[in-house]
Biopython code that builds the backbone (N, CA, C, O; Angstrom):
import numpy as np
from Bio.PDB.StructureBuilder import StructureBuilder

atoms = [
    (1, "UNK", "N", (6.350, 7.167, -1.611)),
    (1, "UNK", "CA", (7.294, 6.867, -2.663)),
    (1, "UNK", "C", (7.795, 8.176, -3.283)),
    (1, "UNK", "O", (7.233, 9.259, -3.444)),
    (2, "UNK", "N", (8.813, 7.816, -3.528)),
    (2, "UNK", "CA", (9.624, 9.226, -4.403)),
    (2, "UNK", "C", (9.010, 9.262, -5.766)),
    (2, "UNK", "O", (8.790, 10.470, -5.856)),
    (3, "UNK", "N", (8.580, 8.728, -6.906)),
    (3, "UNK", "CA", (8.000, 8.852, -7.643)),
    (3, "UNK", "C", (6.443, 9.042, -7.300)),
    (3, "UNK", "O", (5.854, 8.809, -6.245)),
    (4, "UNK", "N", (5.793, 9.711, -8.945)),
    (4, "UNK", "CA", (4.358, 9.659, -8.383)),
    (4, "UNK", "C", (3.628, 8.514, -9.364)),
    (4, "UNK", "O", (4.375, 8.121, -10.260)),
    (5, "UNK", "N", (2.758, 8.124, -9.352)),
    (5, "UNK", "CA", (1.801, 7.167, -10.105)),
    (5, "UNK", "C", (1.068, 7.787, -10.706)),
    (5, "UNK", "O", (0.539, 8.832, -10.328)),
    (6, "UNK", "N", (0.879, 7.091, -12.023)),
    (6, "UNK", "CA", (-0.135, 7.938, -13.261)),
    (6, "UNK", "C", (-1.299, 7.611, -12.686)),
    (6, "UNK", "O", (-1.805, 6.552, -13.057)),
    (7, "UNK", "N", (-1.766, 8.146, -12.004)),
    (7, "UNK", "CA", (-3.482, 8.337, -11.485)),
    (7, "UNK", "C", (-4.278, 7.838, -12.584)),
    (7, "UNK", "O", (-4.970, 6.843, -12.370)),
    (8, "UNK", "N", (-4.287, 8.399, -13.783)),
    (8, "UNK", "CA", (-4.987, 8.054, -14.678)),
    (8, "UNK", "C", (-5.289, 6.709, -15.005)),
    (8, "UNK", "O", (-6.400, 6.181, -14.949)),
    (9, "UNK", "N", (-4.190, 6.182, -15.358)),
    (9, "UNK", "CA", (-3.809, 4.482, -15.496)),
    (9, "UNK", "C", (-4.142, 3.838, -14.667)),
    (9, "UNK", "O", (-4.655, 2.780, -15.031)),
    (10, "UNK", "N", (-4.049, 4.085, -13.161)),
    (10, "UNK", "CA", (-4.782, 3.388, -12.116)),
    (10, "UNK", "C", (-5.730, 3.710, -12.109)),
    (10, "UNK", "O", (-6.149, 3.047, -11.161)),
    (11, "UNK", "N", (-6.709, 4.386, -12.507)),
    (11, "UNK", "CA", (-7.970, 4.661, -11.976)),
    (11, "UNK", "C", (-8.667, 4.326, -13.717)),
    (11, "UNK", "O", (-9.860, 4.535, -13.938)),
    (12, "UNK", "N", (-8.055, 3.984, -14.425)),
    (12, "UNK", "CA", (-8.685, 2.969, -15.926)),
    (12, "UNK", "C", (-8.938, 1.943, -15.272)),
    (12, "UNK", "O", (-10.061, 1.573, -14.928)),
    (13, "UNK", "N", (-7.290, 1.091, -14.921)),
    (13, "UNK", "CA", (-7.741, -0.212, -14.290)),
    (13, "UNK", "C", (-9.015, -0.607, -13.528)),
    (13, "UNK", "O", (-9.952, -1.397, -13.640)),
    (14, "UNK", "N", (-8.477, 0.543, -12.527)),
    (14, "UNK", "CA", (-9.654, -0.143, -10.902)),
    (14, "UNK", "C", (-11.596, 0.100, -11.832)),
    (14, "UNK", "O", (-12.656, -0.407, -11.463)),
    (15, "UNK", "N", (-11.405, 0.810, -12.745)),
    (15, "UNK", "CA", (-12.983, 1.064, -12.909)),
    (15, "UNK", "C", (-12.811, -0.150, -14.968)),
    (15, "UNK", "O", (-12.975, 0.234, -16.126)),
    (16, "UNK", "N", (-12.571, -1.043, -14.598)),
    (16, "UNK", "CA", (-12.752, -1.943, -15.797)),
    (16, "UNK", "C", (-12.726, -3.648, -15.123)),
    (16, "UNK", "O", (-12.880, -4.755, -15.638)),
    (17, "UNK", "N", (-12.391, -3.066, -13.435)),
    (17, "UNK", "CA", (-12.030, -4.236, -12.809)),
    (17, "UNK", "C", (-10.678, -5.323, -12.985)),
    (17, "UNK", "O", (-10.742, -6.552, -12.936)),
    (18, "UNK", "N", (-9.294, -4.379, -13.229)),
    (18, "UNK", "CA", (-8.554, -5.404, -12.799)),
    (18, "UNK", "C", (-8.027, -4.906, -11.345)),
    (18, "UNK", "O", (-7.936, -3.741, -10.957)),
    (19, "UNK", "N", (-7.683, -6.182, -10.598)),
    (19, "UNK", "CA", (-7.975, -6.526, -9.647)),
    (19, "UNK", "C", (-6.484, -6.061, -8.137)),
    (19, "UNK", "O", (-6.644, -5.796, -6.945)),
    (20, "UNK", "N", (-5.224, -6.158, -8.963)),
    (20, "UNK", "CA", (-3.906, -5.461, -8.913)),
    (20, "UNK", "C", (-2.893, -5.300, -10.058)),
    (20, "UNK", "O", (-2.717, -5.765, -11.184)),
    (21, "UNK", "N", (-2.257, -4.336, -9.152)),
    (21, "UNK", "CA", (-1.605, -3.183, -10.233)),
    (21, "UNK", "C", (-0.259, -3.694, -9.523)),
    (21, "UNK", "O", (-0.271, -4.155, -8.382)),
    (22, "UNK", "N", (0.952, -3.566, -10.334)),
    (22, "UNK", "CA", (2.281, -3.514, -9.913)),
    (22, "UNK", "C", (3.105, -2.767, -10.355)),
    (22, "UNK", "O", (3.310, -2.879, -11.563)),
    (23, "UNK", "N", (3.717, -1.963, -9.772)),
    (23, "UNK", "CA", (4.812, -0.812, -10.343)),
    (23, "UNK", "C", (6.036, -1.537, -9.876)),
    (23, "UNK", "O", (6.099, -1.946, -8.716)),
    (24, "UNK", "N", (6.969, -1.706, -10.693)),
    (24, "UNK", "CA", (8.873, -2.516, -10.414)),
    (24, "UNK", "C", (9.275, -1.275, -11.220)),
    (24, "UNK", "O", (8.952, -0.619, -12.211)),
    (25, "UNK", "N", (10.345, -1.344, -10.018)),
    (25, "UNK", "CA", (10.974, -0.361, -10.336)),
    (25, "UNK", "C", (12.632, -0.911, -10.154)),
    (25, "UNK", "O", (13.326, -0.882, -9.137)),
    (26, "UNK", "N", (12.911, -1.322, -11.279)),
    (26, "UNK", "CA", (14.357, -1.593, -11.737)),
    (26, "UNK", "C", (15.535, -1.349, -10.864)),
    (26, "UNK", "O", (16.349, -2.140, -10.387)),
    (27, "UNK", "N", (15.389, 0.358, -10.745)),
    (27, "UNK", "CA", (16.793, 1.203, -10.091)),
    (27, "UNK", "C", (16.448, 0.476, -8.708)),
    (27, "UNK", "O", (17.382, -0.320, -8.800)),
    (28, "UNK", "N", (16.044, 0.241, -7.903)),
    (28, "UNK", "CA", (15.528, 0.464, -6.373)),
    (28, "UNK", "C", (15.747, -1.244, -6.153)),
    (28, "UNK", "O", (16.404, -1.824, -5.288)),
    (29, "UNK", "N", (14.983, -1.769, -7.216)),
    (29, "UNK", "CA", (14.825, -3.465, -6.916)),
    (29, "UNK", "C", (13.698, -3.634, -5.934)),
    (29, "UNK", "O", (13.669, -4.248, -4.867)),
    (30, "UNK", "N", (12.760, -2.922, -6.574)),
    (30, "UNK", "CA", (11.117, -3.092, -5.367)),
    (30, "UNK", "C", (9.647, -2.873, -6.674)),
    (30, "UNK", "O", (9.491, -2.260, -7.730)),
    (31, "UNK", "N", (8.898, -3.706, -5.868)),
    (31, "UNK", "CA", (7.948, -3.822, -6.533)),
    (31, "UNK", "C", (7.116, -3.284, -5.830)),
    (31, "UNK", "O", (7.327, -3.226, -4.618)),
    (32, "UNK", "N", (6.158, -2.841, -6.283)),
    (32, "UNK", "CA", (4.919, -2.069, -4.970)),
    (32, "UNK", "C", (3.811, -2.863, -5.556)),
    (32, "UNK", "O", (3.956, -3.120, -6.750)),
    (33, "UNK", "N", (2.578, -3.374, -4.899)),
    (33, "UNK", "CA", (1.721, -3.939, -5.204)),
    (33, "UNK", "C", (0.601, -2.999, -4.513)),
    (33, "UNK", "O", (0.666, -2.449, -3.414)),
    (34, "UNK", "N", (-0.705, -2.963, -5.696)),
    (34, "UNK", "CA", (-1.692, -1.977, -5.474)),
    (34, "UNK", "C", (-2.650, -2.959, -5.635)),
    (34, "UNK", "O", (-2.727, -3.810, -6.522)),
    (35, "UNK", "N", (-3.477, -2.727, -4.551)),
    (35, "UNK", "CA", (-5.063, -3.469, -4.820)),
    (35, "UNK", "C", (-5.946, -2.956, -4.634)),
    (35, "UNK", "O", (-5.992, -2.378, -3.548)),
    (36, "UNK", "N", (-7.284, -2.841, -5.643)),
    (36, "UNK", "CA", (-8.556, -2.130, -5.992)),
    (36, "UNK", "C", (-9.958, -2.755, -5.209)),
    (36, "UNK", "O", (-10.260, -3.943, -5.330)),
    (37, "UNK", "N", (-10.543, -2.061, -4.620)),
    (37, "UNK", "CA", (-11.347, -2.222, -4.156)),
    (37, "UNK", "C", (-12.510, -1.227, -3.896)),
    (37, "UNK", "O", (-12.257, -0.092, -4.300)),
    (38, "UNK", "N", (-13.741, -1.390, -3.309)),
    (38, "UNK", "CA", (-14.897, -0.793, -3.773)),
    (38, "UNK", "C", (-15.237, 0.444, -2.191)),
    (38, "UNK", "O", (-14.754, 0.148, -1.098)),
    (39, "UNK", "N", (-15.729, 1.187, -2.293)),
    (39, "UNK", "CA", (-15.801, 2.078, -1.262)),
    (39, "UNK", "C", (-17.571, 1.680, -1.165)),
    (39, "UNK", "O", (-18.128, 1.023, -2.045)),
    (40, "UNK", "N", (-18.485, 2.365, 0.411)),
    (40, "UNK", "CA", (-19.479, 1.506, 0.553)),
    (40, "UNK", "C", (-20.446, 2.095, -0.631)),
    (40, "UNK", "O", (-21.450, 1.534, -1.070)),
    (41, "UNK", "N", (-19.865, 3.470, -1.081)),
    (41, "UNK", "CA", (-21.146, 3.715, -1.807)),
    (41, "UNK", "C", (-20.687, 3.036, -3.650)),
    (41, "UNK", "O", (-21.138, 3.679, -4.598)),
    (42, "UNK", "N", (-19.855, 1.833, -3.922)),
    (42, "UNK", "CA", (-19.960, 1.814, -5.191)),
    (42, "UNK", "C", (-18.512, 2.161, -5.823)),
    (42, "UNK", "O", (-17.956, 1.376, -6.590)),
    (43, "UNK", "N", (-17.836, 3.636, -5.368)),
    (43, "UNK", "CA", (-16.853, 4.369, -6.107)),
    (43, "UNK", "C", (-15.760, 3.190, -5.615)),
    (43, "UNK", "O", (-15.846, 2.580, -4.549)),
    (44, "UNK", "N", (-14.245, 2.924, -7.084)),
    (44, "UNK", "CA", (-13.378, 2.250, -6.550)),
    (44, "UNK", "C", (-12.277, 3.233, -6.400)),
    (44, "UNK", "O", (-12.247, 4.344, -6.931)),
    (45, "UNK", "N", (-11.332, 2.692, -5.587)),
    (45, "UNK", "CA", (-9.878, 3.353, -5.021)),
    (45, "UNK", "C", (-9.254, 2.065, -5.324)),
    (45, "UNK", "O", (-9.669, 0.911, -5.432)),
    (46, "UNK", "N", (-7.735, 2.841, -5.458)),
    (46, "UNK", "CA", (-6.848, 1.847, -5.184)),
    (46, "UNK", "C", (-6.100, 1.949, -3.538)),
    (46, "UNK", "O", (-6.475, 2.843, -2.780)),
    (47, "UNK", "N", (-5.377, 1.273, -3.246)),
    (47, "UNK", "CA", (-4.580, 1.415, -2.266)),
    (47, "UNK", "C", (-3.147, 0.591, -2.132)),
    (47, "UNK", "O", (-3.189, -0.528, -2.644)),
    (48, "UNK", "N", (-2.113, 0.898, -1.634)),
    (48, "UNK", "CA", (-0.914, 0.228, -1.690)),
    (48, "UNK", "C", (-0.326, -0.650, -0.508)),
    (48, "UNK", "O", (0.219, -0.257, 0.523)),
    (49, "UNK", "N", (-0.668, -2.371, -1.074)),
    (49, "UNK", "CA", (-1.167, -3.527, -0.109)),
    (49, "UNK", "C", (0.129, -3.763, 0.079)),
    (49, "UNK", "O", (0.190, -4.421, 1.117)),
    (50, "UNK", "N", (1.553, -3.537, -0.484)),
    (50, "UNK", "CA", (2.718, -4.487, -0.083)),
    (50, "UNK", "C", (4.117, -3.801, -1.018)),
    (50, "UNK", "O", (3.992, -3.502, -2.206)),
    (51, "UNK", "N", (5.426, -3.626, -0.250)),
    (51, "UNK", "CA", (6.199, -2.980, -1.079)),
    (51, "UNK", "C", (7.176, -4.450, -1.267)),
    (51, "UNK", "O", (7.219, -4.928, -0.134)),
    (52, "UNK", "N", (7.651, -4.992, -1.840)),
    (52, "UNK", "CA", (8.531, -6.315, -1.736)),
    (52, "UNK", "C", (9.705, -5.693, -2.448)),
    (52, "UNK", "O", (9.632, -5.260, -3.598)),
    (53, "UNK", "N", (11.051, -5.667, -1.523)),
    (53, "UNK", "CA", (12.427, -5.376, -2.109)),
    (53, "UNK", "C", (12.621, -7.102, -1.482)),
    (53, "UNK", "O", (11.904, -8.027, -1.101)),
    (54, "UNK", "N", (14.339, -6.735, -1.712)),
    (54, "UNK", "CA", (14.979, -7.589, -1.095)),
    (54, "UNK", "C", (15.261, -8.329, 0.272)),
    (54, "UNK", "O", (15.892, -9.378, 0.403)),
    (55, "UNK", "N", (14.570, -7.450, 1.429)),
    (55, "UNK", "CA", (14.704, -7.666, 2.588)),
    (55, "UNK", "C", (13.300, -8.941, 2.257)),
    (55, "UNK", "O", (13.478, -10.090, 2.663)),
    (56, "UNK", "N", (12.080, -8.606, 1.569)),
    (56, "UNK", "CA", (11.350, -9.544, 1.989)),
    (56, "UNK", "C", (10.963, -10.333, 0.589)),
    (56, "UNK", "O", (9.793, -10.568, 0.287)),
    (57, "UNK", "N", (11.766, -10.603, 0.007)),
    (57, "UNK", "CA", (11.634, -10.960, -1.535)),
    (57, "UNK", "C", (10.969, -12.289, -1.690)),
    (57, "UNK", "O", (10.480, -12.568, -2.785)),
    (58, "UNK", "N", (10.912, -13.032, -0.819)),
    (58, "UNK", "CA", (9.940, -14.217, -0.776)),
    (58, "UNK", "C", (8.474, -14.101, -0.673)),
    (58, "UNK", "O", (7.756, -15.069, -0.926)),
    (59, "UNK", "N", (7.951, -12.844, -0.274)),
    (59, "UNK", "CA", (6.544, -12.403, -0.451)),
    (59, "UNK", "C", (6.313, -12.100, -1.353)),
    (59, "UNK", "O", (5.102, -11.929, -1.497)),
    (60, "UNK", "N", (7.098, -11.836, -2.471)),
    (60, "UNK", "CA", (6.396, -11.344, -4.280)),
    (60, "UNK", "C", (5.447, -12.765, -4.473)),
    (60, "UNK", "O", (5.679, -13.952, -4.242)),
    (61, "UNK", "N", (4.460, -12.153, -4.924)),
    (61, "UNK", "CA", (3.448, -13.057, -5.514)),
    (61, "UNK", "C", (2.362, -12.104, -6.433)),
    (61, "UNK", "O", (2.401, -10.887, -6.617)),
    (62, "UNK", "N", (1.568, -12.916, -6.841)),
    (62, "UNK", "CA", (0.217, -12.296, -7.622)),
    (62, "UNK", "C", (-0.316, -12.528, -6.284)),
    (62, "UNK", "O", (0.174, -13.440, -5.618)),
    (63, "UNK", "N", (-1.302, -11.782, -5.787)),
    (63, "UNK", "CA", (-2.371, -11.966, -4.375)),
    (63, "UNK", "C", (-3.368, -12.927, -5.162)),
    (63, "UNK", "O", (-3.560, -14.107, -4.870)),
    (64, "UNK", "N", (-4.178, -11.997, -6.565)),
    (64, "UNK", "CA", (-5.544, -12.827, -6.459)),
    (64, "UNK", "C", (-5.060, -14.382, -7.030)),
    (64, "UNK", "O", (-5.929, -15.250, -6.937)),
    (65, "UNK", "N", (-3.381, -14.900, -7.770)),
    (65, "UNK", "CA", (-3.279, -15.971, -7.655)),
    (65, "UNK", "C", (-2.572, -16.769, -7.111)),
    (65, "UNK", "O", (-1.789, -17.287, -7.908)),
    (66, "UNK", "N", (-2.472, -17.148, -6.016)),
    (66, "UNK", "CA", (-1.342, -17.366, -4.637)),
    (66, "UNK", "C", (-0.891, -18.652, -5.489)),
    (66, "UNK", "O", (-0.252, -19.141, -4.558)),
    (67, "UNK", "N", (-0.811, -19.081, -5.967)),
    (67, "UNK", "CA", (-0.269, -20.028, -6.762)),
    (67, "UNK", "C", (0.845, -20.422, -7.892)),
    (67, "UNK", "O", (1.416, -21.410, -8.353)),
    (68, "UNK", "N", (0.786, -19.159, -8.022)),
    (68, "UNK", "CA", (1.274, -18.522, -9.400)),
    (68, "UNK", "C", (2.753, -17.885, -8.873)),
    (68, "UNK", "O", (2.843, -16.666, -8.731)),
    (69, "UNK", "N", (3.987, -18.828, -8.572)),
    (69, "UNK", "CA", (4.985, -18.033, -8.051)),
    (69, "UNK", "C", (6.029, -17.209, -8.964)),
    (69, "UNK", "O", (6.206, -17.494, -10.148)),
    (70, "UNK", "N", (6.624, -16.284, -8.382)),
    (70, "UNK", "CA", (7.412, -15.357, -9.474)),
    (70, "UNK", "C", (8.255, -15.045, -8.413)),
    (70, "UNK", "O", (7.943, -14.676, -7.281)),
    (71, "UNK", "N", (9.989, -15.337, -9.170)),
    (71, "UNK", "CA", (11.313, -14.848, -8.091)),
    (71, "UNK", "C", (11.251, -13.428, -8.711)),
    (71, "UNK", "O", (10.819, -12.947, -9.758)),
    (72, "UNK", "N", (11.956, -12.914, -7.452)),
    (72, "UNK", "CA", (12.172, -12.101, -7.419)),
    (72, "UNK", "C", (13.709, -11.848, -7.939)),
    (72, "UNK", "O", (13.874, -10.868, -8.665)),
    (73, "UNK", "N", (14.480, -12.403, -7.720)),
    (73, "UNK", "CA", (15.911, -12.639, -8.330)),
    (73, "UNK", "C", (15.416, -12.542, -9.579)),
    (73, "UNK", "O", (15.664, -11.549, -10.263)),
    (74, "UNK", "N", (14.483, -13.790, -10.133)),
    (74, "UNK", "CA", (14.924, -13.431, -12.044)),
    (74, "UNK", "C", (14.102, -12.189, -12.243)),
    (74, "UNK", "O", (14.594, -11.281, -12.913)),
    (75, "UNK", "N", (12.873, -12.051, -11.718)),
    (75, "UNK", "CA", (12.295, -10.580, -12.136)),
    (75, "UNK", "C", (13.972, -9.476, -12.580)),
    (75, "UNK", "O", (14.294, -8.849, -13.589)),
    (76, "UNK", "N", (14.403, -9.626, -11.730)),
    (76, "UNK", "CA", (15.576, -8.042, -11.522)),
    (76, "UNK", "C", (16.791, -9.010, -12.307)),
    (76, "UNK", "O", (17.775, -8.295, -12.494)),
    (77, "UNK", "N", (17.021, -10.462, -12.835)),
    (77, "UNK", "CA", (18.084, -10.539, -13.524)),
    (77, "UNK", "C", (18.105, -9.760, -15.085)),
    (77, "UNK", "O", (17.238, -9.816, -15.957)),
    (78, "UNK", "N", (18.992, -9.261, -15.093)),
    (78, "UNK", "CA", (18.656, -8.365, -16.373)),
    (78, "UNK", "C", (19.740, -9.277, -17.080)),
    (78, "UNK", "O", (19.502, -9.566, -18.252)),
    (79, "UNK", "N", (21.223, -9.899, -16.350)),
    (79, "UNK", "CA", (21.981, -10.509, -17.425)),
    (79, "UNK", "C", (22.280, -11.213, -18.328)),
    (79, "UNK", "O", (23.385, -11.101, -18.859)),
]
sb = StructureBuilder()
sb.init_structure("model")
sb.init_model(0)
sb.init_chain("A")
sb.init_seg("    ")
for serial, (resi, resn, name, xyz) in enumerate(atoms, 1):
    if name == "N":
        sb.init_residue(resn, " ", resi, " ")
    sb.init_atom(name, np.array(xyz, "f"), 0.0, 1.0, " ", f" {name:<3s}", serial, name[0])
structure = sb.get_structure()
């Protein structure tokens, strides 16, 4: 990504246990989805599970609640 991520802020999350992170980014019309998970000895990382623009805008979801749907159209309607 052309931007960078506040390390800091992600690495609060992943060590308080929430579970994903989402950066939307307005100008671009993409969401990046980050999910936290545990390395074998204990330490957590994040990693970046899914970028959803427009080409695949029917995959925006929450992961840990597949239930829970969110457009992607109104996310980015600003009018």
């Amino acid at each position: 990504m052309e931007y960078s991520i506040n390390g800091e802020k992600m690495e609060t999350y992943c060590k308080v246990g929430v579970s994903e992170y989402w950066i939307v980014d307005w100008r671009k019309k993409s969401v990046e989805i980050y999910m936290f998970d545990y390395k074998a000895d204990g330490t957590p990382y994040s990693y970046l599970f899914k970028v959803v623009t427009e080409k695949n805008k029917d995959e925006l979801g929450l992961v840990m609640f597949p239930n829970f749907k969110i457009s992607f159209d109104r996310l980015f309607d600003f009018a």
